[in-house]
NULOLO-831721 format. One record per residue (C-alpha): residue in one letter; residue number from 1; x, y, z. Coordinates in Angstrom, 3 decimals, always signed. Example, Ala and Ser with C-alpha at 12.3 -4.5 7.8 and 13.67 -1.06 7.14 Angstrom:
<rodo resn="A" resi="1" X="+12.300" Y="-4.500" Z="+7.800"/>
<rodo resn="S" resi="2" X="+13.670" Y="-1.060" Z="+7.140"/>
This chain:
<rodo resn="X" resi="1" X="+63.165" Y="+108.237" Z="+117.911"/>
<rodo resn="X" resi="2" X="+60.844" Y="+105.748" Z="+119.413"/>
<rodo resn="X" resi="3" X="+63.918" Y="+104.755" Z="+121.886"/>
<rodo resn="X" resi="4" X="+64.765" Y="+107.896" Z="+123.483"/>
<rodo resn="X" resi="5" X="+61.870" Y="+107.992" Z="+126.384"/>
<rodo resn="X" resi="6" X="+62.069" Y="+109.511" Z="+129.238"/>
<rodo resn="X" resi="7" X="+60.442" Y="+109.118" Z="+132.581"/>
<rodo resn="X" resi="8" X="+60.151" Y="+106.487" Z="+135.416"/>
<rodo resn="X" resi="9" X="+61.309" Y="+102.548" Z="+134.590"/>
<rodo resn="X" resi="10" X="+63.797" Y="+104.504" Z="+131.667"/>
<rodo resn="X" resi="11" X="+67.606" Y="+105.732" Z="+132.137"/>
<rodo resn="X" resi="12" X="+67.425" Y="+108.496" Z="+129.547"/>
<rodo resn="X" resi="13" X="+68.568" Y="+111.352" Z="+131.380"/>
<rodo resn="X" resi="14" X="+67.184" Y="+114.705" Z="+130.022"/>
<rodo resn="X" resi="15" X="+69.150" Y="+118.069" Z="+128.308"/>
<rodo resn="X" resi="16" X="+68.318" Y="+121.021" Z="+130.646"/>
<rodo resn="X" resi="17" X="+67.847" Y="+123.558" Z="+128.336"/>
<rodo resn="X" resi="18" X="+67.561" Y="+123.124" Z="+125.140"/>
<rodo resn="X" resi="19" X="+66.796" Y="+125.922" Z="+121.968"/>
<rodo resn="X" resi="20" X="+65.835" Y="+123.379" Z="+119.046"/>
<rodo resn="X" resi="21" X="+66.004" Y="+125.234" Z="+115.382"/>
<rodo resn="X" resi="22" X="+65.587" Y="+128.933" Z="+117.109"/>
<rodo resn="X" resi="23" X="+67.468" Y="+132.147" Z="+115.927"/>
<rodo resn="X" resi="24" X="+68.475" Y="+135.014" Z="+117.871"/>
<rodo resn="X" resi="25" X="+68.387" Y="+133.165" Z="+121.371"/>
<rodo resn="X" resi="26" X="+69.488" Y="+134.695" Z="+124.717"/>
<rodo resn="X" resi="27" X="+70.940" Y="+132.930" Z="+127.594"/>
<rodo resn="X" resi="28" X="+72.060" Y="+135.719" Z="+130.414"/>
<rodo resn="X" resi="29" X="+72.179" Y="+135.745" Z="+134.348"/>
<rodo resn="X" resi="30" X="+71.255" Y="+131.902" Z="+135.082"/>
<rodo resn="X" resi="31" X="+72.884" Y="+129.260" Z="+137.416"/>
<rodo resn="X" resi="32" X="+72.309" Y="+126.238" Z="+136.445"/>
<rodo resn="X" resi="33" X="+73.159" Y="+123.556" Z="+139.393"/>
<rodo resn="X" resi="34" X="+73.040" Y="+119.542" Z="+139.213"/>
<rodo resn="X" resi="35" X="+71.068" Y="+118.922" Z="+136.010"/>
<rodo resn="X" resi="36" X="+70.933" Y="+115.022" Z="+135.122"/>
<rodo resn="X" resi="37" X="+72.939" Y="+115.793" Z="+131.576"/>
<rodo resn="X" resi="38" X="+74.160" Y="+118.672" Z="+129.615"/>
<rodo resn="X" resi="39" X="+73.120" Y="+121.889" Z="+130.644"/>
<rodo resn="X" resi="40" X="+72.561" Y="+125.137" Z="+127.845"/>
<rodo resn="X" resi="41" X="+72.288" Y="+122.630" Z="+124.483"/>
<rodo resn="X" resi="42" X="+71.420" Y="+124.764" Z="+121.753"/>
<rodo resn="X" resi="43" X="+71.020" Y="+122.422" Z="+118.521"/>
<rodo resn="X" resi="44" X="+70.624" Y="+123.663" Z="+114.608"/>
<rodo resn="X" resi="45" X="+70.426" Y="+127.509" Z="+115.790"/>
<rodo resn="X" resi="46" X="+71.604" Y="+130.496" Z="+115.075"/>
<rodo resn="X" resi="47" X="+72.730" Y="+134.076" Z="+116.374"/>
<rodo resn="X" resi="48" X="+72.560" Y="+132.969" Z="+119.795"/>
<rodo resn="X" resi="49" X="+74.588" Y="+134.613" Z="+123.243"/>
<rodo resn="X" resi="50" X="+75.249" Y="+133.037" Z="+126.440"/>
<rodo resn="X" resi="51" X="+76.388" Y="+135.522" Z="+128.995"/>
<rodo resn="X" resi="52" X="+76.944" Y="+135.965" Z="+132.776"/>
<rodo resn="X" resi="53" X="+75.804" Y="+132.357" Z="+133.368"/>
<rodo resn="X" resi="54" X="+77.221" Y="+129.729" Z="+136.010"/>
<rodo resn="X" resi="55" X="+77.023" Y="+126.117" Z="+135.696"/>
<rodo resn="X" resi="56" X="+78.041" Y="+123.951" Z="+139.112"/>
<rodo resn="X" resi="57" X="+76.972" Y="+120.696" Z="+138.073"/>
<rodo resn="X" resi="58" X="+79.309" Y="+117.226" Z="+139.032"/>
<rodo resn="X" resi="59" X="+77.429" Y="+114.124" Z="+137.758"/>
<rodo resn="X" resi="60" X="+77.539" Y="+112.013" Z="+134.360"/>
<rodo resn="X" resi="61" X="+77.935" Y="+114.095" Z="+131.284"/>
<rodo resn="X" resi="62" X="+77.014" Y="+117.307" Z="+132.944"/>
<rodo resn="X" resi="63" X="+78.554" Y="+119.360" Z="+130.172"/>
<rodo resn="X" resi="64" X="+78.205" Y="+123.237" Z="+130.671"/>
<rodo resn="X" resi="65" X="+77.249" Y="+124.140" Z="+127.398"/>
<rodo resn="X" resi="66" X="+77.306" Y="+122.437" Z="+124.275"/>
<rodo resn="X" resi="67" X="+76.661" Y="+124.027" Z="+121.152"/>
<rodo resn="X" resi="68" X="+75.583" Y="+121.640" Z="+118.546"/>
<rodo resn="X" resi="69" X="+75.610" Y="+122.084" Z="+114.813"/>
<rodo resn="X" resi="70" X="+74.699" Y="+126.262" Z="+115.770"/>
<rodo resn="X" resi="71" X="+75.991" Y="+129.215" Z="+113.364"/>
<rodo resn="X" resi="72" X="+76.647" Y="+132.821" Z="+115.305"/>
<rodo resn="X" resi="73" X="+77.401" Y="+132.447" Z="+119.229"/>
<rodo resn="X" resi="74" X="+78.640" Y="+134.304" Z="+121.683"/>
<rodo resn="X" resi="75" X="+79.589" Y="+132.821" Z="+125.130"/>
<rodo resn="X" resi="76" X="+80.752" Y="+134.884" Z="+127.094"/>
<rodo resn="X" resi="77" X="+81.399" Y="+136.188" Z="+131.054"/>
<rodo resn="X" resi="78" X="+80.532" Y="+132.541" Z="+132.160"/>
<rodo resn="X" resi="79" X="+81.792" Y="+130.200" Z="+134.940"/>
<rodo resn="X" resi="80" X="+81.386" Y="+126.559" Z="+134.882"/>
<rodo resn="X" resi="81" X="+82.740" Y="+123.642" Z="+137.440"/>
<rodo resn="X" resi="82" X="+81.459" Y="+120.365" Z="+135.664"/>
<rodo resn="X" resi="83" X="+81.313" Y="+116.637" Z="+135.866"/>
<rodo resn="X" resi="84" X="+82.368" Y="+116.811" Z="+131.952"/>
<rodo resn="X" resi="85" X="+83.121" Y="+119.311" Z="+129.344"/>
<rodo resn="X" resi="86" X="+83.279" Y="+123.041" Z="+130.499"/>
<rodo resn="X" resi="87" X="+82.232" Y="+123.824" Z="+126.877"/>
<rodo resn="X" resi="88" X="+81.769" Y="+121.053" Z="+124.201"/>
<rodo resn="X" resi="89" X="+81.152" Y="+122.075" Z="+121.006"/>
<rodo resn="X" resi="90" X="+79.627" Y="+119.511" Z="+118.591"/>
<rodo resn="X" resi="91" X="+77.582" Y="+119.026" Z="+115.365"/>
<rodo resn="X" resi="92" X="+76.327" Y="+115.531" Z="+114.949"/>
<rodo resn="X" resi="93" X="+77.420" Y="+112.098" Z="+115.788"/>
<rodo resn="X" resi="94" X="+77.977" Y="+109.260" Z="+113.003"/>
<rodo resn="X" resi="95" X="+75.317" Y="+108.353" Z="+110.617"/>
<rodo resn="X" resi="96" X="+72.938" Y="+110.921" Z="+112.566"/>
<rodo resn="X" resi="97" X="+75.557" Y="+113.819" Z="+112.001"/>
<rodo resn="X" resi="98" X="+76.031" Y="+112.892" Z="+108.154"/>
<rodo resn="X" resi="99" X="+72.681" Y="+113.127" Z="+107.207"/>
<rodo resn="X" resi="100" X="+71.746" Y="+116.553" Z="+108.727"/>
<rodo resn="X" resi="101" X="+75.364" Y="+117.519" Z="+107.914"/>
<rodo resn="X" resi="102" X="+75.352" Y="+120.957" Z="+109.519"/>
<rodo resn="X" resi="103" X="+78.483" Y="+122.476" Z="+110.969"/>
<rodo resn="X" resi="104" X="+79.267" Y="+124.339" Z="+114.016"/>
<rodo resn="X" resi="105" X="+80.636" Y="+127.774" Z="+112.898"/>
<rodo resn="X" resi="106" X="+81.641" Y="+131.172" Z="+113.836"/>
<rodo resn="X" resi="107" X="+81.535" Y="+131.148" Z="+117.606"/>
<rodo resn="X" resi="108" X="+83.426" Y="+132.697" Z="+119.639"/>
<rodo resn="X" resi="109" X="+84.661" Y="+132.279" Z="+123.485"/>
<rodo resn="X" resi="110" X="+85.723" Y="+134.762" Z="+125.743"/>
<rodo resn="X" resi="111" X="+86.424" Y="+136.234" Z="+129.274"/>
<rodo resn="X" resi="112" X="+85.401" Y="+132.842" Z="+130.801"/>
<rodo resn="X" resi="113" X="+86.722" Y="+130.854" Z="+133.806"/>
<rodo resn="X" resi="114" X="+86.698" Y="+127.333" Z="+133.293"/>
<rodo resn="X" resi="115" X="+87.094" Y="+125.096" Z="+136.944"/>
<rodo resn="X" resi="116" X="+86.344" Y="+121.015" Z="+137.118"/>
<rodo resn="X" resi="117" X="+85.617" Y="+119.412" Z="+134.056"/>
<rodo resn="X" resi="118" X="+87.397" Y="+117.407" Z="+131.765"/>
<rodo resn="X" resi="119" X="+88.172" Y="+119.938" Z="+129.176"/>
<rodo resn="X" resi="120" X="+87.960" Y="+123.723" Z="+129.526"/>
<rodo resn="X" resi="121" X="+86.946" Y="+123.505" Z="+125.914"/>
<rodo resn="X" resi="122" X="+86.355" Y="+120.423" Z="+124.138"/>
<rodo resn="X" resi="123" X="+85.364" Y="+120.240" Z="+120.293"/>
<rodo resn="X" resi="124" X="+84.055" Y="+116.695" Z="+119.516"/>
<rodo resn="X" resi="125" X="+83.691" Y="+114.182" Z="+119.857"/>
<rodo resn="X" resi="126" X="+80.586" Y="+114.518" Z="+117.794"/>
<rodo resn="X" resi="127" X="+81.796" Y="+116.636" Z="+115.151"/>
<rodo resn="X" resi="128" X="+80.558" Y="+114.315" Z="+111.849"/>
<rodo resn="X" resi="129" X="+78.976" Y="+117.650" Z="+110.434"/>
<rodo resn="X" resi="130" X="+81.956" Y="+119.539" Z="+110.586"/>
<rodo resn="X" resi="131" X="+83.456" Y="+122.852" Z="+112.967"/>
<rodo resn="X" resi="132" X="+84.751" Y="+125.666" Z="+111.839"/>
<rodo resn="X" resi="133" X="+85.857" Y="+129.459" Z="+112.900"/>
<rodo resn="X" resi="134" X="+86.086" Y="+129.020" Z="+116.392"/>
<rodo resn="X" resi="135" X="+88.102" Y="+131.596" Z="+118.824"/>
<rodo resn="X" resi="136" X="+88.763" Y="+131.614" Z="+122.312"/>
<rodo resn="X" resi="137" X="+90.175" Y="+134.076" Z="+123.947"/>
<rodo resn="X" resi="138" X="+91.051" Y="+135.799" Z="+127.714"/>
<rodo resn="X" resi="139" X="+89.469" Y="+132.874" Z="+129.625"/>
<rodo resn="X" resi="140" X="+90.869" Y="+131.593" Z="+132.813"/>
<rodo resn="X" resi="141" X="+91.439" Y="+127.880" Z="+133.465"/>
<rodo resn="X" resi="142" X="+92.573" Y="+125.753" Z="+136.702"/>
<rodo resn="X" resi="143" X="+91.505" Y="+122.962" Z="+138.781"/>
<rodo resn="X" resi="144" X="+93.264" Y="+119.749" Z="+139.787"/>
<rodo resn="X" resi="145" X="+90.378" Y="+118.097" Z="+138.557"/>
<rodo resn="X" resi="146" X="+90.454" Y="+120.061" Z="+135.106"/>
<rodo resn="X" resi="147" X="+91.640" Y="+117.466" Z="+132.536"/>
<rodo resn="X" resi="148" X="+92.598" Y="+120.156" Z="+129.702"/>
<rodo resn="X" resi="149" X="+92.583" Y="+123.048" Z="+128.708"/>
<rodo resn="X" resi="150" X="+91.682" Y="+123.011" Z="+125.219"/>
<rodo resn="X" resi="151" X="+90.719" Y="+119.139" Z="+123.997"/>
<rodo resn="X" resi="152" X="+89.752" Y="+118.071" Z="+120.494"/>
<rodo resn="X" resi="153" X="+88.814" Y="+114.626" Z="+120.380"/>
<rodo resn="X" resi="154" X="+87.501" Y="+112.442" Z="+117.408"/>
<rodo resn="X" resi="155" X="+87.411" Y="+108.849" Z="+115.518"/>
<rodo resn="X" resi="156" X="+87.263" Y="+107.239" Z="+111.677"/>
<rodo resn="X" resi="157" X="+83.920" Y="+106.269" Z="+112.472"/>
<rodo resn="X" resi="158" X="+82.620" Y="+109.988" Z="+113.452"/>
<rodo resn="X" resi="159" X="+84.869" Y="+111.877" Z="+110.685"/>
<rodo resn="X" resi="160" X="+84.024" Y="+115.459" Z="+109.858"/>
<rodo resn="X" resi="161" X="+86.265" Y="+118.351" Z="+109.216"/>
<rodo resn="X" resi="162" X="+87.671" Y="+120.658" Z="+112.479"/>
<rodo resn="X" resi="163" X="+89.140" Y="+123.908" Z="+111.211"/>
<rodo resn="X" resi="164" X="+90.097" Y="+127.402" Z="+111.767"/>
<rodo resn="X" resi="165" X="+90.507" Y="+127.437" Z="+115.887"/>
<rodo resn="X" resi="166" X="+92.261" Y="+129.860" Z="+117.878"/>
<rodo resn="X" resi="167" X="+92.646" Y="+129.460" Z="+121.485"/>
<rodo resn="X" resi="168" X="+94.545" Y="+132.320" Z="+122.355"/>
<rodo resn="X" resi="169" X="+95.403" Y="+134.915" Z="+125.553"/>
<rodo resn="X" resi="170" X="+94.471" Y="+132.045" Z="+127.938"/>
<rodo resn="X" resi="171" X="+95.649" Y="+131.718" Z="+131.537"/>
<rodo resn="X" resi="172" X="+95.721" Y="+128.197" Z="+132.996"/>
<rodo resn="X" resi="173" X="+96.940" Y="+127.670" Z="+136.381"/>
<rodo resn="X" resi="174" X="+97.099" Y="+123.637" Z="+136.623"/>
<rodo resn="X" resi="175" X="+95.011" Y="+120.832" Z="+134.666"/>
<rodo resn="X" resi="176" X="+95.883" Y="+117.183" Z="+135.044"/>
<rodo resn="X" resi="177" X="+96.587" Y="+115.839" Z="+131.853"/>
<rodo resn="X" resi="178" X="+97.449" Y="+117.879" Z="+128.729"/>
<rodo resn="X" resi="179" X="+96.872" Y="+122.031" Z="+127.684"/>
<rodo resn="X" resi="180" X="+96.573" Y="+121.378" Z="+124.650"/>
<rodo resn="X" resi="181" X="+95.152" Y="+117.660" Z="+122.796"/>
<rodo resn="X" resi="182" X="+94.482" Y="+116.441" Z="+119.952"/>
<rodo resn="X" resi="183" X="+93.889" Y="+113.182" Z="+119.892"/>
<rodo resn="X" resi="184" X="+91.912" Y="+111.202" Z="+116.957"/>
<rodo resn="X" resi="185" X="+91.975" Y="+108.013" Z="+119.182"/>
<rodo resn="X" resi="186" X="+89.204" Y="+109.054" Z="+121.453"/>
<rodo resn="X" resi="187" X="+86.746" Y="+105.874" Z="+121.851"/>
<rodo resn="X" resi="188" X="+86.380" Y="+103.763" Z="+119.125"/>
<rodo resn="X" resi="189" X="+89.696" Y="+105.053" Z="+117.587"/>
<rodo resn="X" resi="190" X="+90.627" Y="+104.181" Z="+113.932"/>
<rodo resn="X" resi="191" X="+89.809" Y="+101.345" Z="+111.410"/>
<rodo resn="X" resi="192" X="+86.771" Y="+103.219" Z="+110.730"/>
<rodo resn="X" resi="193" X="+85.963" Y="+104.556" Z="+107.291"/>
<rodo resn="X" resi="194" X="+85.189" Y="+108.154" Z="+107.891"/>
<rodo resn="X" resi="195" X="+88.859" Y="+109.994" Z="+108.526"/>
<rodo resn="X" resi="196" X="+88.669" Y="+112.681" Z="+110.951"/>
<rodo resn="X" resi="197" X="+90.267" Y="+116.268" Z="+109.719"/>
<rodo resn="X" resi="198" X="+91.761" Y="+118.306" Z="+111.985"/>
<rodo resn="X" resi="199" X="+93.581" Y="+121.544" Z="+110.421"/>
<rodo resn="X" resi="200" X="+94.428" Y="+125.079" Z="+111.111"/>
<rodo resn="X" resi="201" X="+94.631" Y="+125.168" Z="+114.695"/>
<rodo resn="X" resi="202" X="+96.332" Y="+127.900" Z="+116.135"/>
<rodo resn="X" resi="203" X="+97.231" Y="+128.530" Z="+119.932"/>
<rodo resn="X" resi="204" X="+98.651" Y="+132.368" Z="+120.803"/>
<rodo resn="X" resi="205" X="+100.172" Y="+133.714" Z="+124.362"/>
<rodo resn="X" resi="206" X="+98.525" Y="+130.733" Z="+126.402"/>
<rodo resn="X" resi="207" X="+100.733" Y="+129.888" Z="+129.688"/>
<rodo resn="X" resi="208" X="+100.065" Y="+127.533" Z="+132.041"/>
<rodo resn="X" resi="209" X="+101.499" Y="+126.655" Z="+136.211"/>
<rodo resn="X" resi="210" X="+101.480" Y="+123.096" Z="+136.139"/>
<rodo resn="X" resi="211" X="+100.227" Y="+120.093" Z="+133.805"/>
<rodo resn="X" resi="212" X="+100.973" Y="+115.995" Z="+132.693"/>
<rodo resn="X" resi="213" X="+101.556" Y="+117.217" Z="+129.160"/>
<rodo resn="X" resi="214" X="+102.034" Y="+120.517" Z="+127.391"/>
<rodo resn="X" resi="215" X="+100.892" Y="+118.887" Z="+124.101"/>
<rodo resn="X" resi="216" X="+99.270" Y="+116.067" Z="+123.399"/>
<rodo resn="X" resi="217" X="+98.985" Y="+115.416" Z="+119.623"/>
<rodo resn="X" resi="218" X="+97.906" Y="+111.886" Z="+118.620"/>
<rodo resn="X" resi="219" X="+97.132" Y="+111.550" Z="+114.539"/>
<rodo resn="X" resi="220" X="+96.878" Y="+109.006" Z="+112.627"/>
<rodo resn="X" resi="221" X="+99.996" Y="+107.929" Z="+109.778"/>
<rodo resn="X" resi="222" X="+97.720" Y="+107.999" Z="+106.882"/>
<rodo resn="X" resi="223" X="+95.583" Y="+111.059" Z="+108.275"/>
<rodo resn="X" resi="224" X="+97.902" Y="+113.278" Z="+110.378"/>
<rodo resn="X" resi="225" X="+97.177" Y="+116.890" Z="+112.396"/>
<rodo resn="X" resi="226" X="+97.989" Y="+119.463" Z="+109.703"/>
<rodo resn="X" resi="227" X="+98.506" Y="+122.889" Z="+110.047"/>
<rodo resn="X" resi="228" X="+99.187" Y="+123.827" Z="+114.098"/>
<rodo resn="X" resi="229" X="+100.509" Y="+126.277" Z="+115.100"/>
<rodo resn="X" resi="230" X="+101.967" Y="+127.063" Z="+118.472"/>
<rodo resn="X" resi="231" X="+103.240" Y="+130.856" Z="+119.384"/>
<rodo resn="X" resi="232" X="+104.477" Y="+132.642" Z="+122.347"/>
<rodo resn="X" resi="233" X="+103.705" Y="+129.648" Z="+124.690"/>
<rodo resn="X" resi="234" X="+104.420" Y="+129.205" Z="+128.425"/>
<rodo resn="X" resi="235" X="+104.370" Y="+125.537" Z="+129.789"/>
<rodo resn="X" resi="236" X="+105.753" Y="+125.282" Z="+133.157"/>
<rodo resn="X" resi="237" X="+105.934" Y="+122.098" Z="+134.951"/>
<rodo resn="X" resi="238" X="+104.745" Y="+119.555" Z="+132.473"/>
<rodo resn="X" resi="239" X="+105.861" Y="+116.641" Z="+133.947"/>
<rodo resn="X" resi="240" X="+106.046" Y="+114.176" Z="+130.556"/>
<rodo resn="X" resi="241" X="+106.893" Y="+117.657" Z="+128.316"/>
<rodo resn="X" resi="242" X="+104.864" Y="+117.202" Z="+124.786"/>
<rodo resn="X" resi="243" X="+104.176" Y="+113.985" Z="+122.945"/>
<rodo resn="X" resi="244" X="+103.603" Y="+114.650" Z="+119.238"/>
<rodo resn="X" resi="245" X="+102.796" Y="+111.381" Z="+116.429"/>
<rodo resn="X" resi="246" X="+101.193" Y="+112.002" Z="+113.142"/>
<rodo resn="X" resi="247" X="+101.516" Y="+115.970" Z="+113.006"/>
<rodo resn="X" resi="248" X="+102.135" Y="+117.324" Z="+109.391"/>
C-alpha cells in the first residue's frame, strides 16, 4: 500500500523477520533482541518450524512470533520475554482479512516457556480469516508482568471463526490478570456487523500459583462462547475467582 513506508520522517516500524508466501521454512537457534515490532512473522505459508529460538524484546508490539494466516507449524523449544504477545496467532484484520480469507490452521505449540508479555498465547485479535486446530501443550508460563496465559481476543467488526484449541499440560506459576480469556470486547467491541465465533475450546491439566482471574469469559448475548471445556484444572490464588457472561 502506498501508506505503509518506511524510513526516516515515517513512524512505520518494521516486522523483523518475515517469510511472505514460502513453504517448508525453518526458524532454529536465533535470539532475536529489541526489534522495533513483531519478531518471526510468517504470513500465507506453509509447513514451517520454529525451534530453539529466544526472543527478549520489551518495546511497542514486540510480539515473539506471530503466525499469520500459515497452514503446518511447529513452534517449539522456544523462550520469549516480550513487550506484547509471547505468541499471537492471527490471519487477517477486517476488510484486509476478508478478502484474502485464509485461515490459520494446524499448528501446534509445545515445550515452550513463556516470561513478560501480555499473553503467553494470544489468538486474535486479527483473526477475520478464521483459526483453527491449534494445540498447546507442556509449556511453562510465569511472570508478574505476564498478563495471561492463554488470551483470545476479538470484535463484530473483525469476525472470523476460532475453533478447535487445546491448551493443555501447561504450568503457570503467576500472570496478572486472567489464565484463561476470552473476551469478544477487545477494542472496538460490538455493534459491528461481522460476529466473532469462538467454539470448541478445550483446556486439559493446566494449574496455575497465583492470578486476578482463573477465567475470564466475556461473550456477547446474541453471540455467546460455545463449546468450552475445562478439565482437571488447578487455579490457586485467583483473587476475583472466574467471571463468566455469554458462555453457551
Amino acid at each position: 500500500m502506498k501508506d505503509r513506508v518506511f524510513g526516516d520522517g515515517h513512524y512505520l516500524r518494521p516486522n523483523f523477520v518475515q517469510p511472505y508466501r514460502c513453504t517448508n521454512v525453518l526458524i532454529e537457534g536465533v535470539k532475536v533482541i529489541n526489534s522495533p515490532m513483531w519478531e518471526l512473522n510468517p504470513v500465507l505459508c506453509r509447513n514451517i518450524t520454529v525451534r530453539n529460538v529466544h526472543i527478549d524484546t520489551h518495546g511497542p508490539n514486540n510480539d515473539g512470533c506471530d503466525p499469520d494466516s500459515c497452514a503446518d507449524m511447529l513452534i517449539e523449544k522456544c523462550t520469549f520475554s516480550t513487550g506484547d504477545d509471547c505468541i499471537a496467532i492471527k490471519s487477517g484484520r477486517n476488510a484486509d482479512g476478508r478478502r484474502i480469507n485464509v485461515p490459520t490452521s494446524n499448528l501446534l505449540i509445545r515445550d515452550c516457556e513463556m516470561q513478560d508479555g501480555h499473553g503467553g498465547v494470544s489468538i486474535g485479535s486479527e483473526a477475520s480469516g478464521g483459526i483453527n486446530n491449534v494445540i498447546v501443550e507442556n509449556c511453562r508460563m510465569s511472570s508478574p508482568h505476564l498478563q495471561r496465559a492463554l488470551r483470545i481476543k476479538t470484535n463484530s467488526y473483525r469476525g472470523g471463526t476460532i475453533e478447535n484449541i487445546t491448551f493443555r499440560n501447561v504450568q503457570v506459576g503467576e500472570v496478572a490478570e486472567a489464565v484463561i480469556e476470552i473476551d469478544f470486547f477487545y477494542e472496538e467491541g460490538e455493534g459491528g456487523p461481522f460476529q466473532p465465533i469462538v467454539r470448541n475450546v478445550v483446556v486439559s491439566d493446566v494449574t496455575s500459583k497465583r492470578s486476578k482471574y482463573g477465567l475470564y469469559l466475556h461473550g456477547y448475548k446474541d453471540d455467546p462462547i460455545r463449546g468450552l471445556t475445562v478439565t482437571n484444572c488447578h487455579f490457586e490464588n485467583a483473587s476475583k475467582g472466574d467471571f463468566k457472561e455469554n458462555v453457551a
